[in-house]
C-alpha positions as CSV (number, residue, x, y, z in Angstrom):
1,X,221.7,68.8,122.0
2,X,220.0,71.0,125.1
3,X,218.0,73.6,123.3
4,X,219.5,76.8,124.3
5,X,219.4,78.6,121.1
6,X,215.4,79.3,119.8
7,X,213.9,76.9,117.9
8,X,214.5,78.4,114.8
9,X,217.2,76.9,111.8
10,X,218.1,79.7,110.1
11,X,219.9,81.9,112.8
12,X,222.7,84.4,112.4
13,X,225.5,85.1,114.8
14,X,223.8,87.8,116.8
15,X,220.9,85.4,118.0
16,X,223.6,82.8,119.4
17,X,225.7,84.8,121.2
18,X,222.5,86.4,122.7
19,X,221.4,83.0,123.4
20,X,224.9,81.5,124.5
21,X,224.9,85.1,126.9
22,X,224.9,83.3,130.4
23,X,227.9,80.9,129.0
24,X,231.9,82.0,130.8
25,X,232.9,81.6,126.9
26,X,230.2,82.2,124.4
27,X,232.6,81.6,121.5
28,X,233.9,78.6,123.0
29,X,230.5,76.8,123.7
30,X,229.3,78.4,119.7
31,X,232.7,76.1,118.2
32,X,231.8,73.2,120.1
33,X,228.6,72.9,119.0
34,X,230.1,73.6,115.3
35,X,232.2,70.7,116.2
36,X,229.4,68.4,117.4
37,X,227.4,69.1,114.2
38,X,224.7,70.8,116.8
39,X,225.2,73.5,114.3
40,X,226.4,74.2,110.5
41,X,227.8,77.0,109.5
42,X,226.5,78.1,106.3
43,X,228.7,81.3,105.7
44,X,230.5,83.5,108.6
45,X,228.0,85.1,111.0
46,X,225.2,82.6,109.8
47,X,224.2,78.7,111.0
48,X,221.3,76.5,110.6
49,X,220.5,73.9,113.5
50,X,218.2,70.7,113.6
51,X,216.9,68.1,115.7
52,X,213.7,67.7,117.9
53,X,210.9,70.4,117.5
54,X,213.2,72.7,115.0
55,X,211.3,72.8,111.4
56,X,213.7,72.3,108.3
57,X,215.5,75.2,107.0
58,X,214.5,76.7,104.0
59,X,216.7,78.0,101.2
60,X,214.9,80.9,100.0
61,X,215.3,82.0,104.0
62,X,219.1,81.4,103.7
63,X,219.1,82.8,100.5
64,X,217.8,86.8,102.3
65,X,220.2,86.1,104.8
66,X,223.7,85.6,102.7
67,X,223.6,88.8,100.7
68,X,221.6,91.7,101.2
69,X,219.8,93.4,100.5
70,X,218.2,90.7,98.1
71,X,215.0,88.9,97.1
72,X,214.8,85.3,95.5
73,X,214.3,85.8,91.9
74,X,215.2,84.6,88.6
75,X,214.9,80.8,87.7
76,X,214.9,79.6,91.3
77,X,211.5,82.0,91.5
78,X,209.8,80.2,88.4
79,X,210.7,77.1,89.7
80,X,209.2,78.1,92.9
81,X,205.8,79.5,91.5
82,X,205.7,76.4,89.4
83,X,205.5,78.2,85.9
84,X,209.0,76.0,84.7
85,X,209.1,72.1,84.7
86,X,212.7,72.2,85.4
87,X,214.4,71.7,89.0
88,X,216.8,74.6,89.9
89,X,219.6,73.6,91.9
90,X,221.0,77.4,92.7
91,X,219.3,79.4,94.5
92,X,219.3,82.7,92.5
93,X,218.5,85.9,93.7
94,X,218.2,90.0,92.7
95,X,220.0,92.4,94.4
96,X,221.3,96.1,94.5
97,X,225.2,95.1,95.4
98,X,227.6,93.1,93.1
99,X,226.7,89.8,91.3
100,X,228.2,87.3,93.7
101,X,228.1,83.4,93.4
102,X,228.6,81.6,97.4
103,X,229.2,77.8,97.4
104,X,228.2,76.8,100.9
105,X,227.3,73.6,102.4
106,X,223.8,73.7,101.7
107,X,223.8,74.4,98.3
108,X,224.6,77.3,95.6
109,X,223.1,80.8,95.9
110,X,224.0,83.7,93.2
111,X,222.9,87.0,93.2
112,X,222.5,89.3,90.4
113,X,222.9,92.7,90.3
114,X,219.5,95.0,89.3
115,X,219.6,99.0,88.8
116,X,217.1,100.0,92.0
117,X,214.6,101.1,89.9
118,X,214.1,97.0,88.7
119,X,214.8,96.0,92.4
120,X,212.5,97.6,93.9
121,X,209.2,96.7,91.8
122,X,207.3,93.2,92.2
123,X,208.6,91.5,95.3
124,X,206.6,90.0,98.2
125,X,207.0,88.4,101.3
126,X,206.0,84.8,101.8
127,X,205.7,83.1,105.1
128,X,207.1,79.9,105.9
129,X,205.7,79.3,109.1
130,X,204.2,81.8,111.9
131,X,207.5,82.8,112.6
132,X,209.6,82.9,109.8
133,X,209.1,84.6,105.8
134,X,211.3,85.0,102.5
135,X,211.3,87.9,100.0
136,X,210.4,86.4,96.6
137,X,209.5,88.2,93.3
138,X,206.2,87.7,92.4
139,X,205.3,87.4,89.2
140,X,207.8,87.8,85.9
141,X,210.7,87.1,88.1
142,X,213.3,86.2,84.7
143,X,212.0,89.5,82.5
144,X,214.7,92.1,82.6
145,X,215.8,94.5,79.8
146,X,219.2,95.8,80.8
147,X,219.8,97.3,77.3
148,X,216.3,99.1,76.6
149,X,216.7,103.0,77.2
150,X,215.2,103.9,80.5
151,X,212.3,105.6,79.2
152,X,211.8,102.6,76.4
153,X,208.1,101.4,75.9
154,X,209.3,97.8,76.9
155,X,210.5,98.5,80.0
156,X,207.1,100.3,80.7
157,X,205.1,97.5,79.3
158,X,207.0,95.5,81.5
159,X,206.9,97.3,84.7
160,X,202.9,97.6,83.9
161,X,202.4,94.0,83.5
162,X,204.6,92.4,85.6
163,X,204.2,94.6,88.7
164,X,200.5,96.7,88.3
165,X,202.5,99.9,88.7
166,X,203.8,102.9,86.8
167,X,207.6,103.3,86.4
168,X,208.6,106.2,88.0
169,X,208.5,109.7,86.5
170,X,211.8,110.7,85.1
171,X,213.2,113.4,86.8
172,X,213.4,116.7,84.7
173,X,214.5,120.4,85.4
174,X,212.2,122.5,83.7
């Protein structure tokens, strides 16, 4: 394949039409390279490429990309930060919209839903290389107490441990 498209695997639909820009037929030239296997299409609106100079694509990369917003989380972060001894096949992730499970042809990545006062606590970025970088939980990635009241002292002992920060004040009309 002539590179055309940056060498970057994980690209969304956006970056090859701007890259595909001086082609007559943008979309035409973007299905014949689906149909040469220059590119896969992982989901609609997002590909991953290979060959020469083009690192390997990374799941946790695809994983930010397929549902938003979202951060890699759960057993697939564990697994990740080495603190299980199991392999984790799905890709599992925490996010603010609906739990959703997408088969593609790279693998399985589910997404569970979190109240945005769980979401946003305890994530970081991690970089792949100089030009790419995943959100991941950080540490206590599988704690979550969905039935504790809000104002419970687990889910402050959790927040305190697992993240190094104080839940947030309730709000009250005095």
């Amino acid at each position: 394949m002539k590179t055309i498209i940056p060498p970057i695997p994980e690209i969304d639909y956006q970056m090859v039409m701007d890259a595909l820009k001086g082609y007559a037929f943008p979309r035409k030239k973007l299905s014949d390279m689906l149909s040469h296997g220059d590119l896969i299409r992982v989901k609609k609106g997002i590909y991953i490429q290979s060959g020469p100079g083009i690192p390997a694509y990374s799941h946790e990369i695809l994983a930010n990309m397929i549902y938003g917003p979202s951060y890699v989380s759960f057993h697939y972060a564990l697994a990740y930060h080495g603190l299980i001894p199991e392999r984790v096949e799905e890709i599992t992730s925490a996010t603010t919209g609906k739990n959703k499970l997408i088969d593609t042809p790279v693998g399985r990545f589910s997404y569970k839903h979190l109240g945005f006062d769980y979401f946003s606590f305890g994530f970081s970025r991690k970089t792949v290389d100089n030009q790419r970088g995943f959100q991941i939980k950080g540490r206590c990635p599988n704690i979550y107490l969905p039935y504790a009241p809000k104002t419970s002292p687990q889910r402050t002992r959790y927040r305190g441990a697992c993240h190094g920060a104080q839940p947030p004040r309730p709000n009250h009309v005095s």
